[in-house]
C-alpha positions in Angstrom: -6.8 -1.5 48.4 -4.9 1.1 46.3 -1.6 0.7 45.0 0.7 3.6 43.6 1.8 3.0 40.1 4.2 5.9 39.5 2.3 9.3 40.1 -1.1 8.0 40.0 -2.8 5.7 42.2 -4.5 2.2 40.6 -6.2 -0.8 42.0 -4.5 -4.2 41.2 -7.7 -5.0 38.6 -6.4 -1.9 36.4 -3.1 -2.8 36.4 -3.8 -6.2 36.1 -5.8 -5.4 32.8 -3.1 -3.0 31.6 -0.8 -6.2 31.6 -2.8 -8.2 29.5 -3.2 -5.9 26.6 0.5 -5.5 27.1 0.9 -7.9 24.7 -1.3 -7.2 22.4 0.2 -3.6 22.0 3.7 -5.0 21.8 1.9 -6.9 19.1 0.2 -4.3 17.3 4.1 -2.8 17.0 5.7 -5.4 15.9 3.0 -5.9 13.1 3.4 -2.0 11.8 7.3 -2.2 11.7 7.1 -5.4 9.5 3.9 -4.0 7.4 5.9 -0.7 7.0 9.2 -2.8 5.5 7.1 -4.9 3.7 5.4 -2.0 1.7 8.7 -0.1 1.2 10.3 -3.4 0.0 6.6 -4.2 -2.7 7.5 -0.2 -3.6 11.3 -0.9 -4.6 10.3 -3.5 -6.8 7.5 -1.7 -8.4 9.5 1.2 -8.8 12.2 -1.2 -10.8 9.5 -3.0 -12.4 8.0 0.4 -14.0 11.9 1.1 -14.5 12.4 -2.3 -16.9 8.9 -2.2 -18.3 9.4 2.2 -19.4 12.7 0.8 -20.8 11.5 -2.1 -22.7 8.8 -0.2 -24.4 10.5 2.9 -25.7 10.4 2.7 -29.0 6.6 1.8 -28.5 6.5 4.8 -26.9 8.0 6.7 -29.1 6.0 5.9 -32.1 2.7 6.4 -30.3 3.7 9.8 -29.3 4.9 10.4 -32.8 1.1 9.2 -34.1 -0.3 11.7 -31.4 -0.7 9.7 -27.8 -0.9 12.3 -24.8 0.8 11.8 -21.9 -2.2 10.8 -20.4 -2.6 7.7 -22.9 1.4 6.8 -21.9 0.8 7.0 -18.3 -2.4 4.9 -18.7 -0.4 2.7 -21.0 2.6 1.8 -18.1 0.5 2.3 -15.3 -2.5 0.9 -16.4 -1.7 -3.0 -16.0 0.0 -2.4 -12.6 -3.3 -1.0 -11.1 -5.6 -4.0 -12.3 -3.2 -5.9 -10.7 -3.6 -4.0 -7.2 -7.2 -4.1 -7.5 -7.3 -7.8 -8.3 -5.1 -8.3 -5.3 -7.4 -6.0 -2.6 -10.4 -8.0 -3.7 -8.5 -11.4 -2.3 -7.2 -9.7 0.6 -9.8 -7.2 1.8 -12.0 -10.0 2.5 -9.4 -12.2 4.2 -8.0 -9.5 6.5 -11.8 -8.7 7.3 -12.3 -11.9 8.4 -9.1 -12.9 10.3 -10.0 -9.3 12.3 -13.5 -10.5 12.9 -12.3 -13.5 14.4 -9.7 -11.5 16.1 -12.0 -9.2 18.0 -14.0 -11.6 19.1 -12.3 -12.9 21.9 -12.1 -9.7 23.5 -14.1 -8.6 26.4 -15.6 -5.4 24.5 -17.1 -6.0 20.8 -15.8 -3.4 18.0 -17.7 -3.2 15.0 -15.4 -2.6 11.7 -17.3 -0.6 9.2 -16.0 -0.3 5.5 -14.3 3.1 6.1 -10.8 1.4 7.0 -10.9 -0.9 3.9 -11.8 2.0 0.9 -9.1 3.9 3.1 -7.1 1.0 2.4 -7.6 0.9 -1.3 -7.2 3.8 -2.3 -4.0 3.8 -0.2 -2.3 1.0 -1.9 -4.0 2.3 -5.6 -2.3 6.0 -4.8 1.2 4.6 -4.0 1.1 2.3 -6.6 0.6 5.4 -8.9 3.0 7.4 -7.2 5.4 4.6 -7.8 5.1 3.5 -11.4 4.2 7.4 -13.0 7.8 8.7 -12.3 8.8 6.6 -15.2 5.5 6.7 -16.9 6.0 10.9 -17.1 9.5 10.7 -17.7 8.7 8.5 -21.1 5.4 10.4 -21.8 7.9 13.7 -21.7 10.5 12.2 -23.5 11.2 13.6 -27.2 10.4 10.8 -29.8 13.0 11.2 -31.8 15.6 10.2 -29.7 13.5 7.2 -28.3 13.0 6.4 -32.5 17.0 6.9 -32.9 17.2 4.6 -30.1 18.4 1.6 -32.3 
């Protein structure tokens, strides 16, 4: 027995099937939109942390530039700490989220295999917007002119 689902014609198993992984697509939505605010939210506060931490340290700054830093040293210097941190955090997680979505996928009818390609993929994700979010103020300090971060005080 057929049945008409809008244009195109389905048995009741199909449709039946396409209601159980309903669900789990509503959840896979839910799951980006909160990951999505989650991540802009972390990237606010790094951004203000890079803010307070570029402030803090100008005259630091200034006198290393003055003793011959490049700006490469000054964006190492702000950015540095802020990416051991990520990576210290990926090596807790990775594994976790590896394991939660192995035990995830087995209770489907069809087995996935995950490689390692969505994990590096994650990684260097999270290591390039942590960059991208702490190097605005790392450049602007590295640019700055050291004698107005020396007359500072």
């Amino acid at each position: 027995m057929r049945i008409r689902w809008g244009n195109i014609s389905v048995s009741p198993l199909v449709k039946k099937l396409a209601q159980l992984y309903h669900s789990e697509q509503r959840m896979s939505d839910l799951f980006k939109a909160f990951a999505l605010l989650a991540i802009f939210i972390s990237c606010l506060g790094l951004f203000g942390l890079s803010s307070y931490a570029a402030q803090v340290r100008v005259k630091e700054i200034g006198i290393r530039k003055t003793l011959g830093a490049s700006l490469t040293d000054i964006v190492r210097l702000l950015s540095g700490k802020y990416l051991v941190w990520i990576l210290i955090a990926n090596a807790v997680a990775l594994p976790v989220a590896y394991l939660y979505m192995q035990d995830w996928l087995r209770h489907f009818a069809y087995r996935a295999h995950i490689g390692g390609a969505p994990f590096i993929f994650t990684l260097a994700l999270t290591l390039l917007v942590t960059l991208a979010a702490t190097s605005y103020h790392a450049l602007r300090a590295g640019t700055a002119n050291p004698v107005k971060s020396l007359r500072y005080e």
